[in-house]
C-alpha positions in Angstrom: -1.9 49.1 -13.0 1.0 47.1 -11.3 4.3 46.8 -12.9 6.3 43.7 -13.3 8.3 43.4 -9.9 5.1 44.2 -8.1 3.3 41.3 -9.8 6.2 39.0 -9.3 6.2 39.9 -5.5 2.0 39.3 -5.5 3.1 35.5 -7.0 5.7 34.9 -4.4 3.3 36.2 -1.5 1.1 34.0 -2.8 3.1 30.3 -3.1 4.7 31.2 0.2 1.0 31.4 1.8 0.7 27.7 1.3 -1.9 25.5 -0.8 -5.1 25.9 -0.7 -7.8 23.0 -0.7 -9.9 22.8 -3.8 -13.0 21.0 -1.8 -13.3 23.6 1.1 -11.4 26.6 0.0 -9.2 27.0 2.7 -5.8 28.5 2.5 -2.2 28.2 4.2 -2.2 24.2 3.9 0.6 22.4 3.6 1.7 18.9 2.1 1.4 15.5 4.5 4.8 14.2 4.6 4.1 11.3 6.7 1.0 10.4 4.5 3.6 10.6 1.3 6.0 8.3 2.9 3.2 5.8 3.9 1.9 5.7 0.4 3.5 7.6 -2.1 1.4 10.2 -2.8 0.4 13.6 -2.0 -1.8 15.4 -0.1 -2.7 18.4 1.9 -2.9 18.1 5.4 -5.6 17.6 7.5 -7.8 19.8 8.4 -11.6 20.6 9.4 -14.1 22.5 7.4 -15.8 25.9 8.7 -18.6 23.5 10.0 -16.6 21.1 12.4 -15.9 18.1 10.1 -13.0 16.7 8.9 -12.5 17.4 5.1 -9.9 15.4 3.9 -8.4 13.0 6.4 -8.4 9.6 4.9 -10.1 6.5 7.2 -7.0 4.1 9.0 -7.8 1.3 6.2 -6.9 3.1 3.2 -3.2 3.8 4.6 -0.8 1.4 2.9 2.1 0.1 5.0 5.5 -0.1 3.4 7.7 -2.7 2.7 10.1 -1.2 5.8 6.9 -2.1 8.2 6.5 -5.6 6.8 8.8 -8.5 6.8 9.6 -11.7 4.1 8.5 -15.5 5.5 11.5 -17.0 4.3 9.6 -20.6 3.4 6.9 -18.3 1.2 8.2 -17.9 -2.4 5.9 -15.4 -4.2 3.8 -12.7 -3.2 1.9 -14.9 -0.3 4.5 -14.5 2.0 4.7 -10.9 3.2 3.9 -10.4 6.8 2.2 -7.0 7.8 4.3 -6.5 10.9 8.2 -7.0 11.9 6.9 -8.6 15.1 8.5 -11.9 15.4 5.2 -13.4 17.2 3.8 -12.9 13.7 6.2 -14.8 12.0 6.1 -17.8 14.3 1.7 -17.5 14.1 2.5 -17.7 10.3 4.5 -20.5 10.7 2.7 -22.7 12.7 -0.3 -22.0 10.5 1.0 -21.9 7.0 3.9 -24.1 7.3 4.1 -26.5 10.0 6.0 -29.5 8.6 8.3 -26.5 7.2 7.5 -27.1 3.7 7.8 -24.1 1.1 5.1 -23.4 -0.4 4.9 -21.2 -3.6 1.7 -19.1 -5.1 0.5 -22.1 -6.8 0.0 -23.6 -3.9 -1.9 -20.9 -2.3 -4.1 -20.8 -5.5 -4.9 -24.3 -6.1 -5.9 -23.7 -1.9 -8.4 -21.0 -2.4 -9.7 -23.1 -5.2 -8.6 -22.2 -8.3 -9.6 -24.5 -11.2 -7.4 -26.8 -12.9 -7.8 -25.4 -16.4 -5.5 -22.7 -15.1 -2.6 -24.9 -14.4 -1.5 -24.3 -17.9 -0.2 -20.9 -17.3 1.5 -22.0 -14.1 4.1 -24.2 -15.8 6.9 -21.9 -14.4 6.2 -22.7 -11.3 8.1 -24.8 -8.9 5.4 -27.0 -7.5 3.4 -27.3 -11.0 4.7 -30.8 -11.0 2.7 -31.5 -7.9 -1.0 -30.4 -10.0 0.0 -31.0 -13.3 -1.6 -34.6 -13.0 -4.8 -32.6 -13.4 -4.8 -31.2 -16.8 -6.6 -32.8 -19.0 
């Protein structure tokens, strides 16, 4: 039977070993810092199975860039504006395509683009530009 400072010194011999994956069982992991700052939430490391394969490492798409990666259009008011890069080629591509007189343009806009339909227009009355739609509610 093991008394209480041997059991305490089992636990700390254990947490300092490091984490151990619940799909593949193995031990001495530790947290992905860069994958926390990228997204916000943890997870072990990668690493590969016993058989050769990767067990946990998380495809290129699903890593979410930050707002320190991306960068504001400054004629863009609402969500539509954010630009995935802080290359200023990007910028000026998304000018020339989304702006080219230089007119702001607002998430109604982009809405009533993609198509949305003009029973909506109701809910957008907050909006800067609803004046510019609101000849078609009924």
């Amino acid at each position: 039977m093991l008394e209480v400072g041997q059991e305490k010194m089992l636990d700390w011999e254990q947490q300092n070993k490091g984490k151990t994956c619940l799909r593949c069982g193995k031990s001495g992991l530790t947290w992905d810092k860069e994958f926390h700052t990228k997204t916000g939430k943890w997870k072990l490391e990668n690493h590969k199975r016993d058989d050769g394969k990767w067990c946990n490492k998380p495809p290129e798409i699903m890593m979410v860039r930050t707002i320190d990666e991306c960068q504001l259009c400054p004629l863009c008011v609402g969500s539509f504006g954010l630009i995935k890069s802080k290359n200023p080629k990007d910028l000026e591509l998304h000018m020339a395509n989304i702006h080219p007189n230089g007119e702001i343009k607002t998430d109604l806009d982009f809405r009533m683009e993609m198509g949305m339909h003009p029973l909506f227009l109701k809910y957008w009355s907050n909006d800067i530009h609803f004046f510019k739609y609101s000849h078609m509610i009924e």
